[in-house]
C-alpha positions in Angstrom: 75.9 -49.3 153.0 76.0 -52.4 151.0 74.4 -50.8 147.9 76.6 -47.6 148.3 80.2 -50.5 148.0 78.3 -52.1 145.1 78.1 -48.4 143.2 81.4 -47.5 144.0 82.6 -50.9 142.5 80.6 -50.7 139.5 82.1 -46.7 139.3 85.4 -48.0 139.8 84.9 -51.1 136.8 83.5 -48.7 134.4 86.2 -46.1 135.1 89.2 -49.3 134.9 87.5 -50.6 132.1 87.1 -46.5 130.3 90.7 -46.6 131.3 91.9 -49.5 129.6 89.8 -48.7 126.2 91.6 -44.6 126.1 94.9 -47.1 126.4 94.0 -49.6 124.0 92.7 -46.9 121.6 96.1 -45.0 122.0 98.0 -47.6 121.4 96.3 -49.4 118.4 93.6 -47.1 117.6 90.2 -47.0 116.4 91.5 -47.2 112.8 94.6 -49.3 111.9 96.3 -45.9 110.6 95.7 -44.4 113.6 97.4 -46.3 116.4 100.7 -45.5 118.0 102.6 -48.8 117.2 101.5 -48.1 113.3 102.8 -44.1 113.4 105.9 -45.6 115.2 106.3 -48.2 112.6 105.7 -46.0 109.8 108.1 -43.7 111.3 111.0 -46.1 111.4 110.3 -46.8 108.3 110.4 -43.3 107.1 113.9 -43.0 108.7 115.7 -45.8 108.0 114.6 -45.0 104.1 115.3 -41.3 104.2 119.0 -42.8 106.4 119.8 -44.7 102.5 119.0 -42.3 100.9 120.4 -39.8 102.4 123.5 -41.4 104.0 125.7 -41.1 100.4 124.6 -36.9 100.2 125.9 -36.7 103.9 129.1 -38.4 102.8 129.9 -36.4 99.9 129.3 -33.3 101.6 131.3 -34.3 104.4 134.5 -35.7 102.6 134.3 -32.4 100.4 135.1 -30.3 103.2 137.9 -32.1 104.9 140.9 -30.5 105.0 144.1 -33.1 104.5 144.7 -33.2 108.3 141.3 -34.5 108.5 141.1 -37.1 105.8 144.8 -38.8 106.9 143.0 -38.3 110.8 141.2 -42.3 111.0 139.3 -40.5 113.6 137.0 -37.9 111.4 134.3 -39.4 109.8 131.1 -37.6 109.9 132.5 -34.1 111.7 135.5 -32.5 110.5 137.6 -30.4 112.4 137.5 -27.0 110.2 135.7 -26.8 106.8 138.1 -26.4 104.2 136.8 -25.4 100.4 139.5 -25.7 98.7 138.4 -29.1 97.1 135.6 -27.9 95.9 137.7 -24.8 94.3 139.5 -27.7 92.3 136.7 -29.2 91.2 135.2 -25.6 89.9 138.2 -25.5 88.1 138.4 -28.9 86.7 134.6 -29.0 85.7 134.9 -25.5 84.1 132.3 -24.8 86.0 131.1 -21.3 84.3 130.9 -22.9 80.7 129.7 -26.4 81.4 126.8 -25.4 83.6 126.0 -23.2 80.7 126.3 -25.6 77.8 123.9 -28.2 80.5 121.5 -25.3 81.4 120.8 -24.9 78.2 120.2 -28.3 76.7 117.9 -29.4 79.5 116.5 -26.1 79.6 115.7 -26.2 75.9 114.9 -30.0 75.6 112.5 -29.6 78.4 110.5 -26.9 76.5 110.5 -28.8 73.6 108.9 -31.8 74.7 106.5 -29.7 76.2 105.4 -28.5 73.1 105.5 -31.6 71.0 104.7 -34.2 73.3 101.6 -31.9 74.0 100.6 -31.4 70.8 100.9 -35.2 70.3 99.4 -35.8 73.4 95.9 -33.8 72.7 96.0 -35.6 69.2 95.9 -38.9 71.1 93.5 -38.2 73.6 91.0 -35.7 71.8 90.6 -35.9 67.9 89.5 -38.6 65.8 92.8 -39.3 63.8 93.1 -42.6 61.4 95.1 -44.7 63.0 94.8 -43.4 66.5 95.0 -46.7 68.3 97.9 -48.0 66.3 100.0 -45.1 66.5 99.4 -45.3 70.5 100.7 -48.7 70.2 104.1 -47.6 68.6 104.3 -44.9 71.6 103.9 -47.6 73.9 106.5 -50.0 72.0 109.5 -47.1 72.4 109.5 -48.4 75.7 111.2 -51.7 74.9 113.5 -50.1 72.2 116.5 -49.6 73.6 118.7 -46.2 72.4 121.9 -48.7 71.4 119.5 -49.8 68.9 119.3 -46.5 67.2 122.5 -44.9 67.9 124.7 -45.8 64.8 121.6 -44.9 62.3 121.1 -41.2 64.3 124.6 -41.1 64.5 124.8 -41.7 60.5 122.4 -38.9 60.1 124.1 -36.5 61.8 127.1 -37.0 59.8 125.7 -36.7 56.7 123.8 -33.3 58.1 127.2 -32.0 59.0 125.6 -31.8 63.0 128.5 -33.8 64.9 130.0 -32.0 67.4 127.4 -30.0 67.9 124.7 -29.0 70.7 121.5 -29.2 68.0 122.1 -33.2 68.4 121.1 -32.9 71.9 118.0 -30.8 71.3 116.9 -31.9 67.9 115.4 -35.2 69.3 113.0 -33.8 71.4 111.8 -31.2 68.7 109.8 -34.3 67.5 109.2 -36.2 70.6 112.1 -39.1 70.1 112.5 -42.0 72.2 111.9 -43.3 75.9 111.9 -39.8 77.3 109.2 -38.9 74.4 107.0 -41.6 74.9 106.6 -41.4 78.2 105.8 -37.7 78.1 103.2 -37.9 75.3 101.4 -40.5 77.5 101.6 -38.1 80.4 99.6 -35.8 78.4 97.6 -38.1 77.0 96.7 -39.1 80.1 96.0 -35.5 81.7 94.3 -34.6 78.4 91.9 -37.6 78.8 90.6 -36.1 82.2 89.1 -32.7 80.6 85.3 -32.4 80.1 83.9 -32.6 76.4 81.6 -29.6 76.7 84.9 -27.6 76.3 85.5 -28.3 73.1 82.2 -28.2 71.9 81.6 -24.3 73.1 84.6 -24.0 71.2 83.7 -25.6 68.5 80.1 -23.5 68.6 82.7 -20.2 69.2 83.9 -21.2 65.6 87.9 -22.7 66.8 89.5 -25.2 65.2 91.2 -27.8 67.2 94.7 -25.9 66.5 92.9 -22.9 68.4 91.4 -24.4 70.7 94.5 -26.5 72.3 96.3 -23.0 72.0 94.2 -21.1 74.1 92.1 -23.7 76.2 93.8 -27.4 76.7 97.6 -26.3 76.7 96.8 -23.5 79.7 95.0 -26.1 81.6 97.5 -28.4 81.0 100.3 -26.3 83.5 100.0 -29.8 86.2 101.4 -32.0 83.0 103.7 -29.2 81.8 105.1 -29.0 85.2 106.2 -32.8 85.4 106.9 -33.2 81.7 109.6 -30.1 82.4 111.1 -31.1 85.5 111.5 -35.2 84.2 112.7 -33.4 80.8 115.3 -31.3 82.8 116.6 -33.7 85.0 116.6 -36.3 82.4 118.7 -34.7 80.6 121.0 -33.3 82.6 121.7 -36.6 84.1 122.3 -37.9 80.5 125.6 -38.8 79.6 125.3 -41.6 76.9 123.9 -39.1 74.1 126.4 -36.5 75.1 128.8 -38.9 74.7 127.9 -40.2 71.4 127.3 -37.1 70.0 129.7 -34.5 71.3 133.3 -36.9 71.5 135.7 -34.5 72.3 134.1 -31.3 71.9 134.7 -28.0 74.4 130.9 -27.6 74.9 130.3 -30.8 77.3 127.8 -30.8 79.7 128.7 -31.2 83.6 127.0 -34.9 83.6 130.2 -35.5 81.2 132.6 -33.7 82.2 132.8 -35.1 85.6 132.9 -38.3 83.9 136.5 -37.2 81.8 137.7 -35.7 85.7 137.3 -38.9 87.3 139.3 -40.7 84.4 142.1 -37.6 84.3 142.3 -38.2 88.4 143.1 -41.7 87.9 145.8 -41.5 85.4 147.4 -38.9 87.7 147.4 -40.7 90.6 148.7 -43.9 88.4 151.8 -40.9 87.2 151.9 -40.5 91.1 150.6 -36.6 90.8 149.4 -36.6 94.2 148.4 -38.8 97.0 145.0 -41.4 96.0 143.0 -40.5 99.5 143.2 -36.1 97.6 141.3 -37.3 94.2 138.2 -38.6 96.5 137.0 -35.4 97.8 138.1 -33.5 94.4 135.2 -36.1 93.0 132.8 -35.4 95.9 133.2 -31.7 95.4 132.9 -32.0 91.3 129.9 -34.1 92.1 127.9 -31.7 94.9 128.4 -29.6 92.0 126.8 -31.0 88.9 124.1 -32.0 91.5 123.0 -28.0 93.2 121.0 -27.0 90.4 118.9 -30.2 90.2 118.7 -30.4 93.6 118.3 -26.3 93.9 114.8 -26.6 91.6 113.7 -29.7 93.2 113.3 -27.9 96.7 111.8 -24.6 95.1 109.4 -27.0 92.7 108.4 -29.9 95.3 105.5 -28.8 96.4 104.1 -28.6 93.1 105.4 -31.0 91.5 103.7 -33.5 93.7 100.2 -31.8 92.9 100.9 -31.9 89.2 101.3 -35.6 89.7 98.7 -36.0 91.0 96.4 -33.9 88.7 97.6 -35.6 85.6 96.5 -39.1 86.2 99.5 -40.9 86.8 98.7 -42.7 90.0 94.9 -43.3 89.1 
């Protein structure tokens, strides 16, 4: 009898003592990463960062859609009572919505293919062949970093005069034809980078096929490069159509504006009508959100559709070795 209580109490400490290392396992797991009290402080984390970030977008799309009952109501804030649209109809017409997403469209779209092309081509020249110079011309592509454009302005804008190009859409688009600036830099080193990672023996059964290196970045490196192309394009395009310095160097007063500057001539045209007492202050806020959600959709539109692989291209081009 005695030996049967001294079993069941050695069953019942193994068990209590089992039980308590499944708990303590749960709770902190075997691996720190694995616990419970690191998934739920990772996860409040996660929140509260995505809340900051996404608190302002929740805002603006809120305040667009309030009807004037609502915004003079101190009792709406995040839910309104209808959706109205018809602040976001003013904004369509302020922004000119048809012709400035095209003008925008098409310099990020272009500018973003350009640097593709150039910064590749300059890119594979840094990484692959045996130029003179190689090192020190990497140097200066480093050293654009710390040049800021306010430093170059007057003397591009001087050239453009004398080329007859002020006012136009080619001063937008001509600077990444040969790979100009921050933006340039920092794309050439992307491919530099990605460029780096290829394997020799491709180039030397190219070289034994008879190709050239002009050949052989054509129709071997640039294909394989589609993970660098992908994030050179996207930062290209959202670059620059987030840009409103050059824009409004370049283009003044000119009727082919991008949205990025355009919204920037509404919000200045709001204020001296409010100041002429055109209409009520607490109306121009969501004409601005709405004008805003706007120039943001197509960025935001390619972002979701892109994500995914944009985040492998990242990671295939050696940027966060």
């Amino acid at each position: 009898m005695m030996k049967v209580n001294l079993a069941a109490r050695a069953k019942q400490k193994w068990t209590t003592k089992r039980s308590l290392s499944k708990i303590r396992y749960m709770v902190l797991g075997r691996e720190i990463n694995q616990g419970l009290i690191f998934k739920l402080a990772l996860y409040t984390v996660l929140i509260i960062t995505s809340y900051i970030y996404m608190n302002p977008i929740i805002k603006m799309l809120v305040k667009m859609v309030m009807s004037i009952k609502d915004l003079i109501d101190p009792t709406v804030t995040w839910i309104p009572s209808s959706i109205y649209l018809g602040h976001v109809a003013e904004a369509w017409k302020l922004l000119d919505y048809p012709r400035s997403l095209a003008v925008s469209l098409f310099i990020a779209v272009t500018a973003a293919v350009l640097h593709c092309i150039a910064c590749g081509l300059a890119g594979y020249a840094l990484a692959r062949l045996d130029v003179p110079f190689k090192k020190t011309v990497f140097l200066l592509v480093i050293s654009a970093f710390i040049i800021p454009p306010q430093v170059i302005i007057l003397p591009t804008i001087m050239a453009y005069t004398e080329l007859g190009l002020n006012g136009h859409l080619l001063t937008l688009i001509l600077p990444s034809v040969f790979g100009f600036g921050v933006k340039g830099a920092l794309f050439v080193i992307i491919f530099r980078q990605f460029f780096l990672t290829q394997p020799k023996a491709l180039e030397e059964a190219a070289r034994i096929d008879g190709a050239n290196a002009l050949k052989f970045y054509a129709r071997v490196m640039f294909p394989l490069a589609k993970p660098a192309i992908l994030v050179v394009f996207l930062f290209s395009f959202v670059w620059t159509w987030n840009d409103t310095y050059y824009p409004r160097m370049f283009l003044g007063a000119s009727d082919n504006m991008p949205l990025a500057l355009k919204i920037s001539y509404i919000d200045r045209n709001l204020t001296a009508f409010i100041q002429e007492g055109g209409f009520p202050e607490f109306l121009a806020e969501p004409i601005k959100m709405g004008a805003s959600f706007l120039v943001i959709l197509p960025p935001l539109l390619i972002y979701l559709f892109a994500q995914r692989y944009f985040v492998e291209s990242v990671e295939r081009t050696g940027l966060v070795e």
